[in-house]
Wavefront OBJ file of the C-alpha trace (Angstrom):
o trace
v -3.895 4.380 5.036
v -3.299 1.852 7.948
v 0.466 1.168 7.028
v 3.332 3.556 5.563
v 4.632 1.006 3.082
v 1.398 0.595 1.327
v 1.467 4.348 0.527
v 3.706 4.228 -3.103
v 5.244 6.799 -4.945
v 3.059 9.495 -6.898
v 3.013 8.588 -10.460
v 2.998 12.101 -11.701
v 3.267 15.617 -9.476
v -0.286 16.264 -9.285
v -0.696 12.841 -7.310
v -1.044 13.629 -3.308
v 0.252 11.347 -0.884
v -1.721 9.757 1.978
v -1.656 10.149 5.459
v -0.912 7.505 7.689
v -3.653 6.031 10.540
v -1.204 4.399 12.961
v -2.033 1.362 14.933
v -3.014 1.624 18.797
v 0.583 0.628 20.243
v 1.951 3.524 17.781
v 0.077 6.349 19.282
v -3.146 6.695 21.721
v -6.416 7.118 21.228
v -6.193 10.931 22.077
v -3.663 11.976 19.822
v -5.065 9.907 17.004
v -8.535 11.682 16.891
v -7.008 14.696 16.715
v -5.011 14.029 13.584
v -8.365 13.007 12.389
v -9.969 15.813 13.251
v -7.518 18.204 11.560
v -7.533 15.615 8.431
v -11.558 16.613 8.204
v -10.868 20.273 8.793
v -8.009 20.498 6.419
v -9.622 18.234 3.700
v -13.139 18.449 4.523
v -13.620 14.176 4.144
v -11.550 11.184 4.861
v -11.447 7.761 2.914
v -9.611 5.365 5.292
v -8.873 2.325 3.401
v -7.111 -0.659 4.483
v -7.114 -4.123 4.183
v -9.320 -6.849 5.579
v -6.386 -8.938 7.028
v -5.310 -5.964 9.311
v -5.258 -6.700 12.715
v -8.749 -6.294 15.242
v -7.873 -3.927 17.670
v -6.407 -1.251 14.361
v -10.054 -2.273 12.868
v -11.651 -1.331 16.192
v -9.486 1.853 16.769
v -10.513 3.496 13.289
v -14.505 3.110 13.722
v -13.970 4.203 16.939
v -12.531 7.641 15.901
v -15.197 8.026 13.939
v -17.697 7.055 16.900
v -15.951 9.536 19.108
v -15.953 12.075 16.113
v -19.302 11.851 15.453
v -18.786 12.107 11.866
v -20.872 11.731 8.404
v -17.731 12.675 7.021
v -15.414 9.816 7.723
v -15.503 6.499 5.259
v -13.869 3.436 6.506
v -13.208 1.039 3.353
v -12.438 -2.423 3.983
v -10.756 -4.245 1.016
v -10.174 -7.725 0.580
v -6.821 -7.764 -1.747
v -3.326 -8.859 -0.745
v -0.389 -6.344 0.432
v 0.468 -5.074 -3.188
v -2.845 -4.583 -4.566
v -3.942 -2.740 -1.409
v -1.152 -0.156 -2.484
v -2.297 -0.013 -6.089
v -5.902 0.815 -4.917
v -4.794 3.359 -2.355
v -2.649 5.119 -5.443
v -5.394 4.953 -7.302
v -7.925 6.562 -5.348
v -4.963 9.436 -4.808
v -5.277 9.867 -8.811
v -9.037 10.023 -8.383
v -8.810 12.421 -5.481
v -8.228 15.684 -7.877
v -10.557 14.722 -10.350
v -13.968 16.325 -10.483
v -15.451 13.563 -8.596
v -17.598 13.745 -5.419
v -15.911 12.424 -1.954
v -18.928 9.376 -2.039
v -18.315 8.382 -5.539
v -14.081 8.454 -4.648
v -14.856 6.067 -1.949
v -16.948 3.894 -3.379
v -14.773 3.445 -6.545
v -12.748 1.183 -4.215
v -15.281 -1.619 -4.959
v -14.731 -1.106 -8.443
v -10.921 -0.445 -9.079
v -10.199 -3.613 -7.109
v -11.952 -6.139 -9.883
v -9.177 -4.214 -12.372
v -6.342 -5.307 -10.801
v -4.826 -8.546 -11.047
v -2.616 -9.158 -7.143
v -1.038 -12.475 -7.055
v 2.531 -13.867 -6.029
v 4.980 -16.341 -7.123
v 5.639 -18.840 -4.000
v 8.060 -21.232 -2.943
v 4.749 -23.399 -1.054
v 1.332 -22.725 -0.162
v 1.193 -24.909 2.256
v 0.363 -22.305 5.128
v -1.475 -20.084 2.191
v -5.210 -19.394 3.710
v -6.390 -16.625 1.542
v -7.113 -18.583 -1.720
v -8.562 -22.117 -2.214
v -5.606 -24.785 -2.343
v -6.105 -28.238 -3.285
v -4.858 -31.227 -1.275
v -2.877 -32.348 -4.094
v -1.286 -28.898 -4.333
v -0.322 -29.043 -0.345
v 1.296 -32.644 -0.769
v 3.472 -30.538 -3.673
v 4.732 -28.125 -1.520
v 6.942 -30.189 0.300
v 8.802 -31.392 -3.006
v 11.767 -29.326 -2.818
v 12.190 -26.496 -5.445
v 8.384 -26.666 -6.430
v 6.826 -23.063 -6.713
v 3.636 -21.761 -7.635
v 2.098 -19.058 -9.273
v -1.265 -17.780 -6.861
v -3.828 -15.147 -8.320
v -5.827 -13.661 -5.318
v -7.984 -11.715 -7.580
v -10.293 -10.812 -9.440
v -10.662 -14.248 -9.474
v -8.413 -16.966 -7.568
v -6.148 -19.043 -9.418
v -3.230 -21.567 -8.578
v -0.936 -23.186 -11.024
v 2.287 -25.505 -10.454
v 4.944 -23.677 -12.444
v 6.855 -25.692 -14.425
v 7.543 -26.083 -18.508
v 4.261 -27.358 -19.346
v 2.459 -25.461 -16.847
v -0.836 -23.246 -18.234
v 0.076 -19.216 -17.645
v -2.314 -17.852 -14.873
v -5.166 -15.961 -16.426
v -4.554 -12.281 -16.881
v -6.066 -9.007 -17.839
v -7.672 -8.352 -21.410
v -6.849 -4.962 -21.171
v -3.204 -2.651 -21.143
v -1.467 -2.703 -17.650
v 1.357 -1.747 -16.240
v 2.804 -4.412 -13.505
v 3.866 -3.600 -10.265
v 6.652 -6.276 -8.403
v 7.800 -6.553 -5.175
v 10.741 -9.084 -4.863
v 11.142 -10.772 -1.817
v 13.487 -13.736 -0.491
v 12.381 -16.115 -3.734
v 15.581 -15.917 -6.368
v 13.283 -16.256 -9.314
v 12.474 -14.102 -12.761
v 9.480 -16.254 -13.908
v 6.999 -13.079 -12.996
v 9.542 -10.388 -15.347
v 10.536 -13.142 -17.778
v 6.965 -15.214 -18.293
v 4.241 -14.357 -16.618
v 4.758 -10.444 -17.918
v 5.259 -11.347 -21.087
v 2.546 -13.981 -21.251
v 0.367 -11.204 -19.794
v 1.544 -8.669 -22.494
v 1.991 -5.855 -19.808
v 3.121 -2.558 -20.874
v 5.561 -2.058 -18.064
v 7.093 -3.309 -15.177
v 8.143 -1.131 -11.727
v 10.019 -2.718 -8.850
v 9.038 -2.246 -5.107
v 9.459 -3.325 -1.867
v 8.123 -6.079 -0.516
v 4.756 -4.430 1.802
v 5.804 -6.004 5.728
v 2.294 -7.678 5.685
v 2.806 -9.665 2.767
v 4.614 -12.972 4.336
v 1.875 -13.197 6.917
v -1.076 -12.274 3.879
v 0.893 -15.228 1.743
v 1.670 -17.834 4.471
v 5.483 -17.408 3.160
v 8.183 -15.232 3.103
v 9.783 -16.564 -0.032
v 7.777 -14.459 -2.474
v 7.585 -12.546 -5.332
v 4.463 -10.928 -5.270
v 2.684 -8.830 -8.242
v 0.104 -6.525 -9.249
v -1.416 -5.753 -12.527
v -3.174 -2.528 -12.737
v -4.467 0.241 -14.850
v -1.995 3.147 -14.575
v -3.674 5.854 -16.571
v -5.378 8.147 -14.542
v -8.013 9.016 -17.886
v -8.433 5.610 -18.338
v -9.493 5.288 -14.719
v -11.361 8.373 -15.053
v -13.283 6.812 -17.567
v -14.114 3.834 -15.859
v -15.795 5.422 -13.032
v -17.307 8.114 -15.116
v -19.268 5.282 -17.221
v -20.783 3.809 -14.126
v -24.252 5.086 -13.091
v -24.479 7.726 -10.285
v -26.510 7.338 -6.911
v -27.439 9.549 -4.192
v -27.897 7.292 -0.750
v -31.586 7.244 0.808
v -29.575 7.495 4.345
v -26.935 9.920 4.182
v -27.308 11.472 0.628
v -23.629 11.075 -0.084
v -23.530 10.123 -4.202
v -22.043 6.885 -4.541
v -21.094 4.490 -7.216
v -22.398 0.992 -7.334
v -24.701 -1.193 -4.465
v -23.823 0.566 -1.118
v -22.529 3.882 0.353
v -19.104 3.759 1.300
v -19.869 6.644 3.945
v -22.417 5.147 6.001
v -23.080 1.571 4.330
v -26.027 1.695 3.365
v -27.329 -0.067 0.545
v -29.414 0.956 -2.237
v -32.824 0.148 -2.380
v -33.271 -2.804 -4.786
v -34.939 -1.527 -7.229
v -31.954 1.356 -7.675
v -28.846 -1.479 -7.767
v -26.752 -0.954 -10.777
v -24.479 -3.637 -12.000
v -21.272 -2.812 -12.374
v -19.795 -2.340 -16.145
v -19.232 -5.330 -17.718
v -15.385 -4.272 -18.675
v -12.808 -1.573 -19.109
v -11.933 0.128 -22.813
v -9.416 -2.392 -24.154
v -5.914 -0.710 -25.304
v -3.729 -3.173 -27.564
v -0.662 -4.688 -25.868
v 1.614 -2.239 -27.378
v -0.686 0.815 -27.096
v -0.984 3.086 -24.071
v -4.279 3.854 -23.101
v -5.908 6.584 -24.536
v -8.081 9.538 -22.963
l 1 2 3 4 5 6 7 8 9 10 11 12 13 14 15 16 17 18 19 20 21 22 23 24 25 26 27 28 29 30 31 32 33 34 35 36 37 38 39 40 41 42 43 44 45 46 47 48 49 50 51 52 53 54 55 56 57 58 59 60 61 62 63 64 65 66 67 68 69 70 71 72 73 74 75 76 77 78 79 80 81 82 83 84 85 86 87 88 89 90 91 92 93 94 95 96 97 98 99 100 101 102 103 104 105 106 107 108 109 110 111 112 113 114 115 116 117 118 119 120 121 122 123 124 125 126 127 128 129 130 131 132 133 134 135 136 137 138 139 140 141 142 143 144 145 146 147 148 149 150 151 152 153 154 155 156 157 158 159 160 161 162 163 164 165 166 167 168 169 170 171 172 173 174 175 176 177 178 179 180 181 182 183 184 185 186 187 188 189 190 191 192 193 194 195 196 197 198 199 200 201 202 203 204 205 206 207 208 209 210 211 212 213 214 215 216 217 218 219 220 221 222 223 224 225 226 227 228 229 230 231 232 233 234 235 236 237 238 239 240 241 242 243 244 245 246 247 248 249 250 251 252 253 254 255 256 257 258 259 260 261 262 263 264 265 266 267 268 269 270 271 272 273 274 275 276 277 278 279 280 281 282 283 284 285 286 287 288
């Protein structure tokens, strides 16, 4: 992971933490392949996720580690999902990580976990927001005092005006748990409506990930993930999809493309993706 505050806590003892691939002005070049190299020859592979808004020169600095490592063994994951869903994923692919599951497949589930987990925030304007489509109408209301709105990066982007008559953002059909991080916005609307409204089966507090005022254009925030929290749920999920061996490296992978050396699947081979998760009732936990 590219950042220390997108690494949350385990959600059960068996859940290993994740080790930290610090940014150039944090440590040189030297001393940064070398904790790579004893990540490969303690663990045998490394899935380096992180986020597509992180800066150039930390994007440069992990592909070249693995240029200067050589190494088939190295898979560098980009993910497009603010701050808070970032963290989700990365805990989620820790879950996956002592699971029966092949290094390739782990990687590549990335692609897949992130259309299962619903990151938005609560703002106080979006008027410097550039990550999700915002209407010009929707600008000119950020500069009424006291307006805030409710954003939905993904799976799909939403934006709604809250307010009494306001329609609830579009949420999950299936049983989540909901992750919040509050920052300097003195509101309950995401614990008191949109949770509700979402029928979530619980709600954990966090901190607010240091990215997240830059990723929202705003540092009045209260920013939110919906996720899937059972690891045999998840387990499921990526044990229904369809198994690949890449032409290239002849990693197994999940989905369109190798998440080792990103290649794609001929197109004859391409799998779609399953068209949903096993729904769980709002007041049921999910089951094996």
């Amino acid at each position: 992971m590219t950042s220390a505050d997108l690494v949350l806590p385990p959600t059960d003892q068996q859940t290993p933490t994740a080790a930290l691939l610090q940014a150039p002005e944090a440590q040189v070049l030297e001393l940064a392949i070398g904790d790579m190299h004893l990540l490969l020859e303690q663990h045998g592979y490394v899935i380096a996720l992180y986020p597509s808004g992180i800066r150039p020169e930390h994007e440069r600095r992990l592909h070249s580690i693995r240029s200067v490592l050589e190494s088939d063994r190295i898979a560098l994951v980009k993910v497009d999902l603010p701050p808070l869903g970032v963290a989700v994923l990365v805990r989620q692919l820790r879950q996956l990580s002592i699971c029966d599951f092949s290094p390739g497949v782990v990687a590549s589930a990335a692609r897949l976990l992130s259309h299962y987990i619903y990151a938005g925030a609560l703002l106080n304007s979006v008027a410097r927001l550039d990550r999700v489509p915002v209407s010009l109408k929707s600008h000119a209301k950020s500069w009424v005092p006291g307006s805030q709105f409710a954003v939905l990066a993904g799976p799909e982007p939403q934006l709604v005006k809250v307010g009494p008559a306001a329609e609830p953002l579009a949420g999950p059909d299936f049983g989540t748990h909901l992750l919040v991080a509050k920052g300097n916005l003195q509101s309950e609307w995401v614990q008191e409506t949109l949770a509700p409204a979402w029928k979530v089966q619980a709600i954990h507090d966090t901190s607010v990930p240091a990215d997240s005022p830059r990723w929202w254009g705003t540092g009045k925030l209260v920013e939110f993930a919906a996720h899937l929290p059972d690891l045999s749920v998840l387990y499921q999920l990526v044990s229904s999809v369809r198994r690949e061996k890449c032409h290239w490296c002849a990693m197994e992978l999940i989905g369109d493309r190798c998440a080792f050396c990103s290649a794609p699947l001929p197109v004859s081979e391409n799998r779609a993706l399953p068209a949903g998760v096993p729904h769980h009732g709002a007041d049921e936990s999910p089951g094996p």
